[in-house]
C-alpha positions as CSV (number, residue, x, y, z in Angstrom):
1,X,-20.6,-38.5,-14.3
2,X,-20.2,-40.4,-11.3
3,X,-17.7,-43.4,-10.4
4,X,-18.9,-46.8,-9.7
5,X,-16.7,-47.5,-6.8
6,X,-16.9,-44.0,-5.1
7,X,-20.4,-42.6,-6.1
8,X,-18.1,-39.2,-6.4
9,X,-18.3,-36.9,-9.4
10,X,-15.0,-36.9,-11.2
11,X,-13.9,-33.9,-12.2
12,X,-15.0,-32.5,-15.8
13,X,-12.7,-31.7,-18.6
14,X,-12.5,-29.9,-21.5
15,X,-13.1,-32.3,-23.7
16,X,-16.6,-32.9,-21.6
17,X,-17.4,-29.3,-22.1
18,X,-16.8,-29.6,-25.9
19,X,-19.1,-32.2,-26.3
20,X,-22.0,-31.0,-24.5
21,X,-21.5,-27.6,-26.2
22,X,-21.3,-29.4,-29.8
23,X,-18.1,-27.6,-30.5
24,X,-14.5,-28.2,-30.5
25,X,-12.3,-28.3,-27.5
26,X,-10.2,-26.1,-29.3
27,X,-13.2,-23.6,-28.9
28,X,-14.0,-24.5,-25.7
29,X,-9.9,-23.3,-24.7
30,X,-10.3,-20.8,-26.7
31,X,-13.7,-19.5,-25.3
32,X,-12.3,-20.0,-21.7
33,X,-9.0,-18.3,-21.9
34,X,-9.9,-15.4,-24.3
35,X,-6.8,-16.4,-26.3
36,X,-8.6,-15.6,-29.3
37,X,-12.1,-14.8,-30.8
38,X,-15.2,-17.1,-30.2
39,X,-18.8,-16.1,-31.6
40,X,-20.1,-14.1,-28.1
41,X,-23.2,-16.5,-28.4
42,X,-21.0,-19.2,-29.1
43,X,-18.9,-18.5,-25.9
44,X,-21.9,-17.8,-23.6
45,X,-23.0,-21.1,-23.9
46,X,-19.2,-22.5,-23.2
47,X,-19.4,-20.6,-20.6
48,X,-22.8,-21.3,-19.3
49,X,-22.4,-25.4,-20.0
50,X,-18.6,-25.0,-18.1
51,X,-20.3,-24.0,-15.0
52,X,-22.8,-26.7,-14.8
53,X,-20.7,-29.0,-15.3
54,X,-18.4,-27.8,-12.9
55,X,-15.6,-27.6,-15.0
56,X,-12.1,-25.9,-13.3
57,X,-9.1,-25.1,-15.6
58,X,-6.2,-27.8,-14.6
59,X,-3.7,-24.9,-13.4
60,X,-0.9,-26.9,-13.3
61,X,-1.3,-28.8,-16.5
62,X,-1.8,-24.5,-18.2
63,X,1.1,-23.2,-16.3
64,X,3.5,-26.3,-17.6
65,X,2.2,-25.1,-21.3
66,X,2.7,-21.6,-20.5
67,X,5.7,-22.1,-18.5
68,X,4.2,-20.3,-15.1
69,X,2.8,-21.4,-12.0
70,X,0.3,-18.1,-12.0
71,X,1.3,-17.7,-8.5
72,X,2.9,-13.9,-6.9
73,X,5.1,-14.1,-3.6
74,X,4.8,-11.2,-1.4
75,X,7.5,-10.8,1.2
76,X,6.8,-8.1,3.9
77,X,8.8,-7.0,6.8
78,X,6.5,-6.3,9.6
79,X,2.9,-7.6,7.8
80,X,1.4,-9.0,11.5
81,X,2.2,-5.7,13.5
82,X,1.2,-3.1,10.9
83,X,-1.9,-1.4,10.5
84,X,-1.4,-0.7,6.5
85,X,-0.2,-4.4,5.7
86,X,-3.8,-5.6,4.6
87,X,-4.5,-2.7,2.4
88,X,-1.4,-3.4,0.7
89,X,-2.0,-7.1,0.5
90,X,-5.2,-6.2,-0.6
91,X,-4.4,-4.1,-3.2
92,X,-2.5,-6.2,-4.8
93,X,-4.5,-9.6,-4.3
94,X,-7.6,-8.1,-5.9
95,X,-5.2,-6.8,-9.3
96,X,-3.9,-10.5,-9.1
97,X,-7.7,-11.7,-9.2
98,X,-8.5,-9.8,-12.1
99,X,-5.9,-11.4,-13.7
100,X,-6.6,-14.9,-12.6
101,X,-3.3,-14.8,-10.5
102,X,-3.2,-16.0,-6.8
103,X,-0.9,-14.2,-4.1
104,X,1.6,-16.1,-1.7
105,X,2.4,-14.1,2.1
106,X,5.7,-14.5,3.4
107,X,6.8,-11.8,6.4
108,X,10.8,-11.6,7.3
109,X,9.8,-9.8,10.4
110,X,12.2,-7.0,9.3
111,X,15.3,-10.0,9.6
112,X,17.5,-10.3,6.9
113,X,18.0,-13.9,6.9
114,X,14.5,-14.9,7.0
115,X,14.0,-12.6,4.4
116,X,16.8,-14.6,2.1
117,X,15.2,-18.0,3.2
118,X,11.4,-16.5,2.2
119,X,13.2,-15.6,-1.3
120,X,15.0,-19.0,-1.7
121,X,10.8,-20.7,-0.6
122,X,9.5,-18.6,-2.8
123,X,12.1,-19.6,-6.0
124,X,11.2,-22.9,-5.1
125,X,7.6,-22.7,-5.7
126,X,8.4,-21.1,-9.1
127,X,6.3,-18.0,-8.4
128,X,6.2,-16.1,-11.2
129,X,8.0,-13.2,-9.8
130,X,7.9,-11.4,-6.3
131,X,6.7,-8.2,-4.0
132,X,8.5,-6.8,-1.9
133,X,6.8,-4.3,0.2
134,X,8.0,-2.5,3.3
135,X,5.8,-0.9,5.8
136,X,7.2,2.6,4.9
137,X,9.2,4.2,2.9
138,X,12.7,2.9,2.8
139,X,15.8,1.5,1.0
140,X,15.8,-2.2,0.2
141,X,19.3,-4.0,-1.2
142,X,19.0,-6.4,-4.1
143,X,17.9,-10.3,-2.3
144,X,20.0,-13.2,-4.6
145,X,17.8,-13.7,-7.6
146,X,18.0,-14.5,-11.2
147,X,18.2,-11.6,-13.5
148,X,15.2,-12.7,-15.7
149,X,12.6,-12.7,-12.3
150,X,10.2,-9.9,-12.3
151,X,10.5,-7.6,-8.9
152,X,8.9,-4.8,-8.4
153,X,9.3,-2.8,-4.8
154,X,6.2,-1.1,-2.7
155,X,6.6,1.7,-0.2
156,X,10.2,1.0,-1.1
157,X,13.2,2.4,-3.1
158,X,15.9,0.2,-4.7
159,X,19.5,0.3,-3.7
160,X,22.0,2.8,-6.0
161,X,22.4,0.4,-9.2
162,X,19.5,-1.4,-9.0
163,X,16.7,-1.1,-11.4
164,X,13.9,-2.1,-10.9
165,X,10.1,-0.5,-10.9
166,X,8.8,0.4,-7.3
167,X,6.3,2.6,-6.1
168,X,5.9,4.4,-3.0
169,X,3.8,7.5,-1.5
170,X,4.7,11.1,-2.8
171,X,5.6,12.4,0.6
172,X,6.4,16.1,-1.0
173,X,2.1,16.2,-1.8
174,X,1.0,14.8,1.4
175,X,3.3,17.2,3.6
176,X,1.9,19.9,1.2
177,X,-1.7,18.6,2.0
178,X,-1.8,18.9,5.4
179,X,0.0,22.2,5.2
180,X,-2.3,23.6,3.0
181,X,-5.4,22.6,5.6
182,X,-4.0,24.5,8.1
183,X,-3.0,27.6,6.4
184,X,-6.3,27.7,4.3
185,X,-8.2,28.0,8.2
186,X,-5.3,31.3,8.3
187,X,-2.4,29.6,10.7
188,X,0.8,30.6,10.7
189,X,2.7,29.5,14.0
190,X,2.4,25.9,12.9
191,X,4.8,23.1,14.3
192,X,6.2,19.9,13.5
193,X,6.7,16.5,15.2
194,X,8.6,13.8,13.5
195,X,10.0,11.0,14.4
196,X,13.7,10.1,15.0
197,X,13.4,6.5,12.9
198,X,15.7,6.9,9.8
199,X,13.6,6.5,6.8
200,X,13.2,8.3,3.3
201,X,9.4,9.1,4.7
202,X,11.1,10.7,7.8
203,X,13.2,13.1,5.6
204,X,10.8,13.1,2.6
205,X,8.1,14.5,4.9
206,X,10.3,17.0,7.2
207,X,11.6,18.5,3.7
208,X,7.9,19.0,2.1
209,X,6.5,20.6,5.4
210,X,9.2,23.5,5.0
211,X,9.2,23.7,1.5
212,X,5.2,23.9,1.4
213,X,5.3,26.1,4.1
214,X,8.3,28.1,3.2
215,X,6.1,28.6,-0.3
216,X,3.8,30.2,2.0
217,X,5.8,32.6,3.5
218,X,5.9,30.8,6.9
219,X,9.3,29.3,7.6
220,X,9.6,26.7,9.9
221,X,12.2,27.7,12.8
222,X,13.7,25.2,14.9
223,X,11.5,25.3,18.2
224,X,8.8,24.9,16.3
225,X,9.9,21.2,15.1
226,X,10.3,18.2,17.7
227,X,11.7,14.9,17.1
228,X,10.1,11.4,19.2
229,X,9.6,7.8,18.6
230,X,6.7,7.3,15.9
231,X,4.0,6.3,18.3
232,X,1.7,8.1,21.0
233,X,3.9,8.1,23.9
234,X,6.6,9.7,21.4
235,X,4.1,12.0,21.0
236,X,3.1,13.2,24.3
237,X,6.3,13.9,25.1
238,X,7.1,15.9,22.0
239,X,3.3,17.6,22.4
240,X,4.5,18.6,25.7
241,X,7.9,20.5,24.4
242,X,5.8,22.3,22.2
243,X,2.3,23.2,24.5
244,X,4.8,24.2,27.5
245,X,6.7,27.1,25.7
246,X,5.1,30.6,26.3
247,X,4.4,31.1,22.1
248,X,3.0,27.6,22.0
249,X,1.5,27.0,18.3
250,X,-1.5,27.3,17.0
251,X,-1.3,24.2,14.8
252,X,1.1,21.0,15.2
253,X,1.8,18.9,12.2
254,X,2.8,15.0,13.3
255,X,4.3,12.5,11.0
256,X,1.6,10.0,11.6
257,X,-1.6,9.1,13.2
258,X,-0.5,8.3,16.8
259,X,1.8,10.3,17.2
260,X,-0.7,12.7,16.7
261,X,-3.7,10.9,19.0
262,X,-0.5,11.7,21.9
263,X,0.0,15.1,20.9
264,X,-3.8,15.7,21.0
265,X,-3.4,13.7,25.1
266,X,-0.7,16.7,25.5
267,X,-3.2,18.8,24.9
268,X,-5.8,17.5,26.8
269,X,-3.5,17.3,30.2
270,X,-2.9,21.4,29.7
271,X,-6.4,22.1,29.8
272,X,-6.0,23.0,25.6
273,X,-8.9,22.5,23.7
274,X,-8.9,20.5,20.4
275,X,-9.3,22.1,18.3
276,X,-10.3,25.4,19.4
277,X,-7.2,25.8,21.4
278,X,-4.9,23.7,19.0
279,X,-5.6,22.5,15.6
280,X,-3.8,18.9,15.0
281,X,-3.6,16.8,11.2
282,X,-1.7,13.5,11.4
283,X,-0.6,11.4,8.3
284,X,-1.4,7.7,7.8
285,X,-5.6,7.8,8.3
286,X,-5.4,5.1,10.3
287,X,-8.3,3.2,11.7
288,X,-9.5,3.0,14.6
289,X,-7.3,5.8,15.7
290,X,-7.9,8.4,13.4
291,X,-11.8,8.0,13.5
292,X,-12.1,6.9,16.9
293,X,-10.4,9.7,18.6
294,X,-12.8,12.7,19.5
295,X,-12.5,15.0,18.0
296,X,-11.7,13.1,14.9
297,X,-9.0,13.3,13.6
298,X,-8.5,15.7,10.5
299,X,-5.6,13.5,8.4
300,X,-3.4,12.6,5.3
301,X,-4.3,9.5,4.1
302,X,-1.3,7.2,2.0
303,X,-2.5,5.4,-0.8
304,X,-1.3,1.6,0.6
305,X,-4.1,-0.2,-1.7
306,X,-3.5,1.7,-4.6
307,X,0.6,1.0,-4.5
308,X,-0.5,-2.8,-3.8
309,X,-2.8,-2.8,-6.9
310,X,0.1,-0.7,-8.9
311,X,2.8,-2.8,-8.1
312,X,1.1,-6.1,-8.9
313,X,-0.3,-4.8,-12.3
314,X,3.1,-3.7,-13.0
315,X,4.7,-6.8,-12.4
316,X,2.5,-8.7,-14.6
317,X,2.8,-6.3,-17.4
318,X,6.7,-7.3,-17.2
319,X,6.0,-10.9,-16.6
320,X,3.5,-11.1,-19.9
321,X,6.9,-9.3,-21.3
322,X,4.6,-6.0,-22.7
323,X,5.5,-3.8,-20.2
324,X,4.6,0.2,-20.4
325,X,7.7,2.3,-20.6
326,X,10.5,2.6,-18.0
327,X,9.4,4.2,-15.1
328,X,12.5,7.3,-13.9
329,X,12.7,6.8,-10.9
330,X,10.3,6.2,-8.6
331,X,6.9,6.0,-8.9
332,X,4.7,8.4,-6.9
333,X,1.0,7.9,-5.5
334,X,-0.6,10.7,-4.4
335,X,-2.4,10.8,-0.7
336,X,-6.0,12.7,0.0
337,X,-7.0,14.5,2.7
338,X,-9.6,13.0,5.1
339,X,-11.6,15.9,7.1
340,X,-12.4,15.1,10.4
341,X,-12.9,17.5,13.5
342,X,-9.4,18.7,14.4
343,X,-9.4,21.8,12.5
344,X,-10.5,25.7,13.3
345,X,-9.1,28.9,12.9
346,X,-6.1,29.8,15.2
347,X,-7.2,30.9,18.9
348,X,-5.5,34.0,18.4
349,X,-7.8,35.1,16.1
350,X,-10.9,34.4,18.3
């Protein structure tokens, strides 16, 4: 169907779609959305004749009838400058796809205020309710909302008194992961470097390496943990504490991936061996560093697609208003270990 003044198609409708199906439109709506039941032979050919004639569903026209705009805001504090961003994003755009819900971006760049004015762009849109995702694990304060907006949190915890759903990395397994690597291979002078940010991962992490190693009979004394800033140069230095003392460790556990790619440069500028001389996991698996260090690197990975995915089913369950019951507390999402090359028995034992 083509107009005389333009020679363009205009766009087909419903009504178009009934007709050359020889069926109702009410069965054509029916057929398209999934509301209800339509004959599956029935709704094939719907289906088939919808696509040839190009027919799109008129969003705005279904979201005034069902009083939603099918559109999710996302607000990040750091999206541009970290590594994980995408997989969350990612995540959760694909569990919004399934559900024929589109994602909307915003990044606060960690400032308050933008964050607020994201929020208040957001309301104005009329997204259907919101995302809000840090780049690891921390605390986030309630932003000015109404009560009956959908939230839930990723790689975040609420604020004491607020409840709402959020999900973020069960830092307890992953210490015990990469504890477990090391002490399977037999070591048991194994050291710690964590980072001196402030964050529920920081402490989360710290606590699980001593508890999983303290369940192995190996307690973790204080010169065998040092604290940096959570990238490779912060690692270097802390790698160094640790490789210069005369009962240097056989295995050094770091708090993520480049601190550990510095702590394995330590290594390197003392003439130690990775990982015949020193045995190194990092947490985070993340690319290229991980994979592209040699040896590879021998890691904990965090499960940022799967909280993405998680937290955007989640907040369409309570949007539809059917909701699974209340989660207590927060929800945890297990890591998996990636095996790479920085793992061998202890030297000592060579």
């Amino acid at each position: 169907m083509a107009s005389e003044t333009t020679g363009r198609r205009s766009r087909a409708r419903v009504s178009d779609v009934a007709v050359a199906a020889g069926v109702s439109p009410t069965t054509v709506s029916h057929a398209l959305s999934g509301a209800r039941a339509v004959n599956a032979e029935t709704r094939e050919r719907i289906l088939a004749i919808a696509r040839e004639l190009g027919y799109v569903p008129d969003r705005v026209a279904s979201g005034l009838r069902r009083r939603r705009t099918g559109v999710i805001g996302l607000i990040g504090d750091d999206l541009a400058a970290t590594p994980f961003a995408g997989r969350i994003i990612e995540g959760a755009r694909r569990a919004g796809l399934d559900r024929d819900v589109l994602l909307m971006v915003g990044e606060s760049g960690g400032d308050a205020d933008a964050e607020r004015d994201l929020v208040a762009r957001f309301l104005a849109q009329r997204v259907d309710g919101l995302l809000i995702a840090r780049m690891y694990h921390q605390r986030v304060d309630r932003p000015e909302i109404p009560d009956d907006l959908p939230v839930v949190l990723v790689d975040a915890a609420p604020e004491p008194g607020w409840n709402v759903d959020a999900v973020v990395p069960d830092e307890a397994q992953i210490a015990t992961l990469a504890c477990e690597r090391l002490t399977r291979d037999g070591h048991r002078d194994i050291a710690y470097v964590g980072t001196v940010d402030e964050s529920r991962a920081a402490r989360g992490r710290l606590i699980g390496i001593r508890s999983a190693l303290g369940d192995a009979g190996i307690p973790l004394r204080d010169e065998r943990v040092a604290f940096c800033t959570s990238n490779a140069v912060g690692g270097r230095q802390a790698g160094g504490e640790l490789l210069d003392r005369d009962d240097r460790p056989t295995a050094i556990i770091c708090f993520n991936d480049q601190m550990a790619m510095g702590v394995m440069q330590a290594a390197a500028r003392r003439g130690i061996p990775v990982p015949t001389g020193l045995s190194i996991v990092g947490i985070d698996d993340l690319h290229p560093v991980a994979d592209a260090l040699d040896p590879g690197l021998t890691t904990v990975a965090l499960p940022h697609a799967e909280m993405g995915r998680w937290a955007m089913e989640r907040l369409l369950e309570r949007i539809d208003g059917t909701p699974p019951p209340a989660v207590e507390g927060l929800h945890l999402l297990r890591g998996w270990l990636v095996e790479r090359e920085s793992v061998a028995p202890p030297f000592r034992d060579r």
